[in-house]
C-alpha positions as CSV (number, residue, x, y, z in Angstrom):
1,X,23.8,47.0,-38.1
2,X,26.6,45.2,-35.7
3,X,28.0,43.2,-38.9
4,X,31.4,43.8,-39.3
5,X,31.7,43.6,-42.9
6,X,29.0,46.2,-43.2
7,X,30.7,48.7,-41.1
8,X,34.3,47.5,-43.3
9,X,32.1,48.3,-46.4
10,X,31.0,51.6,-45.1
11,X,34.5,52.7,-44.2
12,X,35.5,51.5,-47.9
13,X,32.1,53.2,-49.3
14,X,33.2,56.2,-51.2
15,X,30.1,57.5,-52.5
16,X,29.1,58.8,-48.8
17,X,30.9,62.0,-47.9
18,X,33.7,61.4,-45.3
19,X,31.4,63.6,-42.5
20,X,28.5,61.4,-42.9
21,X,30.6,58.1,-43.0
22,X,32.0,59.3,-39.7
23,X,28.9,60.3,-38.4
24,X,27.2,56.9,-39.2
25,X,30.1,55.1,-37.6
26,X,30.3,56.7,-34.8
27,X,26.1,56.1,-34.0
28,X,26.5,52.2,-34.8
29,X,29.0,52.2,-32.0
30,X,27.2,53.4,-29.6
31,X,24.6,51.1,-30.6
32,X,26.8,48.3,-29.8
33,X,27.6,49.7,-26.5
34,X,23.6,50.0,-25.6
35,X,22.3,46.7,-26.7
36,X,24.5,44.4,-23.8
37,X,22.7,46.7,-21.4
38,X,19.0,46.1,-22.5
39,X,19.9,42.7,-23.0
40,X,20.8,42.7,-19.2
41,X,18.0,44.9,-18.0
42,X,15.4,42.4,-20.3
43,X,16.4,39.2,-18.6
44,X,16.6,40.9,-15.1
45,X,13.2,42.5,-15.3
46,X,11.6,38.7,-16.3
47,X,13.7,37.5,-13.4
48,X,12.2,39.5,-11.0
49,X,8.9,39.1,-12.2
50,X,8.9,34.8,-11.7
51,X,10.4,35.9,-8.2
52,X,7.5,38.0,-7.2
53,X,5.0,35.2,-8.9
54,X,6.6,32.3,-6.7
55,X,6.1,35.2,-3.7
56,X,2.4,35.3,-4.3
57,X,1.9,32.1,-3.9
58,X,2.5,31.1,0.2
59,X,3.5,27.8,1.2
60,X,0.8,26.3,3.8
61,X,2.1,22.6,4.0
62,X,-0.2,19.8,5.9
63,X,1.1,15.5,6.3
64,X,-0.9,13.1,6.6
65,X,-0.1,9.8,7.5
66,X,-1.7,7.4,5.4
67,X,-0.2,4.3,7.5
68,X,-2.6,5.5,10.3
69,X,-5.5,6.4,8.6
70,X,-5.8,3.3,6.5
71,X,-5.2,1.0,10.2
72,X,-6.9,3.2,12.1
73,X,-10.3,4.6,9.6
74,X,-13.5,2.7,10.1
75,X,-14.0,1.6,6.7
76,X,-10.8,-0.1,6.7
77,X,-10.6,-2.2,9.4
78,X,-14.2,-2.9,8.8
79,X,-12.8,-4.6,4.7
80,X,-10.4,-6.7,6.9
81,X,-12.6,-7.9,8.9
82,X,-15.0,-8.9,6.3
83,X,-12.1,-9.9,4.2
84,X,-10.6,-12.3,6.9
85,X,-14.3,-14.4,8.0
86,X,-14.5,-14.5,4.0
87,X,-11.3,-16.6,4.1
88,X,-11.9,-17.9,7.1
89,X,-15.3,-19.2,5.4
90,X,-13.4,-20.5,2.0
91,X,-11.0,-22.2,4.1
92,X,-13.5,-24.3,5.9
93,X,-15.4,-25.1,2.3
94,X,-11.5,-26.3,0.8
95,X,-11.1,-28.3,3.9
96,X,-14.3,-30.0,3.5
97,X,-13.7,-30.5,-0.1
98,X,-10.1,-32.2,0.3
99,X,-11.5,-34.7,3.0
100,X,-13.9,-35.8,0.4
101,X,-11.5,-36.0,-2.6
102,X,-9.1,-38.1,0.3
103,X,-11.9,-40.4,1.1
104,X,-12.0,-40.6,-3.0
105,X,-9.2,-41.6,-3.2
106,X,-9.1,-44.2,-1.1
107,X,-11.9,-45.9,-2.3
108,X,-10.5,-45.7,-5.7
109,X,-7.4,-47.6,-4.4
110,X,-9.4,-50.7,-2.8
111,X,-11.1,-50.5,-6.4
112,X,-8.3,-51.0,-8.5
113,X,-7.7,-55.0,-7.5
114,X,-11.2,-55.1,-8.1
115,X,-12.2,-53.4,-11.6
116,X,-10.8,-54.2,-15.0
117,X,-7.9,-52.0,-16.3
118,X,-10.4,-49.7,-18.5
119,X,-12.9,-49.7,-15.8
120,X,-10.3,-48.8,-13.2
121,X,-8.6,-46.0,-15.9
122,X,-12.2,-44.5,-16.5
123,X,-12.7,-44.2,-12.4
124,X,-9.3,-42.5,-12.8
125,X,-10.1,-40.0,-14.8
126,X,-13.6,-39.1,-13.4
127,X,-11.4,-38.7,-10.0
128,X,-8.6,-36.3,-11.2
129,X,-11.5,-34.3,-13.2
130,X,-13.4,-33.6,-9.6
131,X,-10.1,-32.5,-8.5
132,X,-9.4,-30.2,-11.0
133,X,-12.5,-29.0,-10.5
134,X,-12.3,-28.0,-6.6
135,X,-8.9,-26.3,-7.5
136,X,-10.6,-24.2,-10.5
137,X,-13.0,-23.4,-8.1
138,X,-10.6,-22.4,-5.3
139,X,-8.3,-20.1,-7.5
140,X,-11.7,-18.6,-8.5
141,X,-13.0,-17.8,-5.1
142,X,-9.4,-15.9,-4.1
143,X,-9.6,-14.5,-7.6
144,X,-12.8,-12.6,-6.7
145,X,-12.0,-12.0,-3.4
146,X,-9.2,-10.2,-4.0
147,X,-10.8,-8.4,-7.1
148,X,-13.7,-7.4,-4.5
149,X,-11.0,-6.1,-2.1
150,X,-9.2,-4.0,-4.3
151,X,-12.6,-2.6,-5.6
152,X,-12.9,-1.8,-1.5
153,X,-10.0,-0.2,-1.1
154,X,-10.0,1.7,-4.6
155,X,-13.1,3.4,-3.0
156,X,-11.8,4.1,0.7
157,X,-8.5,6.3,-1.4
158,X,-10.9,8.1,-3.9
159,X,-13.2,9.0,-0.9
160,X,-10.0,9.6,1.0
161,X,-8.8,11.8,-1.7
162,X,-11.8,13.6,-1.8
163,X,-11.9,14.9,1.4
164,X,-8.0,15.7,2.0
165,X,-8.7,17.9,-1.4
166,X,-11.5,19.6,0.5
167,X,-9.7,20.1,3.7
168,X,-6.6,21.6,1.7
169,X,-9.2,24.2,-0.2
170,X,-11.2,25.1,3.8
171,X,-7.8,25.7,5.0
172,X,-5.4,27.1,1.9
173,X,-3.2,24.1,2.0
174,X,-0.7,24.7,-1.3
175,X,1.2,21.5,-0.4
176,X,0.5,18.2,1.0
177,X,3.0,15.3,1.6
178,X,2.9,11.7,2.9
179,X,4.0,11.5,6.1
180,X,6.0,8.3,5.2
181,X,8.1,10.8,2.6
182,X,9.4,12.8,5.1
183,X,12.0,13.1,7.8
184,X,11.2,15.1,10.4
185,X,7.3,17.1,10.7
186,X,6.2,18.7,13.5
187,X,3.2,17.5,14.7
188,X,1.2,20.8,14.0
189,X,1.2,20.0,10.5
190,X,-0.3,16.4,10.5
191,X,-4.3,16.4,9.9
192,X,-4.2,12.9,9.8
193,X,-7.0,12.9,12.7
194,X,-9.2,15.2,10.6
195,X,-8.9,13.3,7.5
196,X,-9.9,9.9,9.7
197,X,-12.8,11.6,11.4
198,X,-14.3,13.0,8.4
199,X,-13.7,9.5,6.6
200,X,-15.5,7.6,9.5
201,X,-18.6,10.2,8.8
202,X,-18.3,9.6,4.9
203,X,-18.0,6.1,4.7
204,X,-18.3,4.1,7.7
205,X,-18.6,1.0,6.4
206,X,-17.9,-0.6,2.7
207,X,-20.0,-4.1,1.8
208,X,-17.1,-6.1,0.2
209,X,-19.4,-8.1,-2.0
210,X,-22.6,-6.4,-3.1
């Protein structure tokens, strides 16, 4: 009904009698006047209705500071410490291994005045194949090692997730940061302490290879 070539086409109409044109005019502009001020009143009414749905909804915030918890949390320290005489272990197996492929190669050099060309090329070859060999298997060993470590840690954070989720639903926390993502907390907030204690309960210890 706001279309002004309908209302032109009603003033022009002259089969309507002139009262009834007037008449019918006259209620399509008060139509017009009306319909900014529901449009107004519509969107204010769905404004104050997501206002009072964000007010439901109180904001209980707790940090934690994963820094500490992974240095500090049992389980942690305890897949460094295996994680380090592992190493530790592979180092002492590498050095062994390179003092033999030394001693090799030594002898293969007071060989080579000695053997005949082929003979000497064949010793050669059998030498840089043992080598390859002890680096295969030393890029293998730290391959598995770190695989076995990130298997570690993958279950210290879904056990750690786990129990910060429960903690949040005891307590009604609706948000939970990193402490590392923030500028200033007070130290009320932080459950850090909670979240190590219960994780020390949980999972003590984690074997690093089964």
């Amino acid at each position: 009904m706001g279309d002004p070539s309908y209302e032109r086409g009603l003033r022009q109409n002259r089969i309507f009698p002139l009262f009834f044109r007037h008449k019918l005019l006259g209620q399509i502009m008060r139509l017009k006047r009306i319909l900014p001020t529901i449009g107004v009143a519509v969107s204010l009414f769905f404004a104050s209705a997501q206002t009072s749905q964000a007010q439901d909804i109180p904001l209980n915030i707790a940090v934690v500071d994963f820094q500490k918890v992974m240095t500090v949390a049992a389980a942690a320290k305890n897949v460094r410490e295996q994680v380090k005489a592992i190493r530790e272990k592979y180092r002492a197996e590498v050095q062994k291994e390179e003092g033999e492929l030394l001693q090799a190669n030594q002898s293969l050099a007071q060989k080579q005045s000695l053997l005949a060309p082929e003979a000497f090329k064949e010793e050669r070859r059998k030498f840089e194949q043992k080598v390859r060999g002890v680096q295969k298997k030393v890029q293998e060993k730290n391959l598995n090692l770190q695989k076995a470590q990130n298997e570690a840690q993958k279950k210290i954070n879904d056990n750690l997730r786990e129990i910060i989720l429960k903690i949040s639903a005891e307590k009604n926390y609706t948000l939970v940061l990193r402490r590392e993502n923030t500028v200033i907390v007070a130290d009320k907030f932080d459950i850090s302490d909670e979240v190590i204690q219960r994780l020390n309960t949980k999972l003590p210890t984690i074997k690093v290879f089964n």
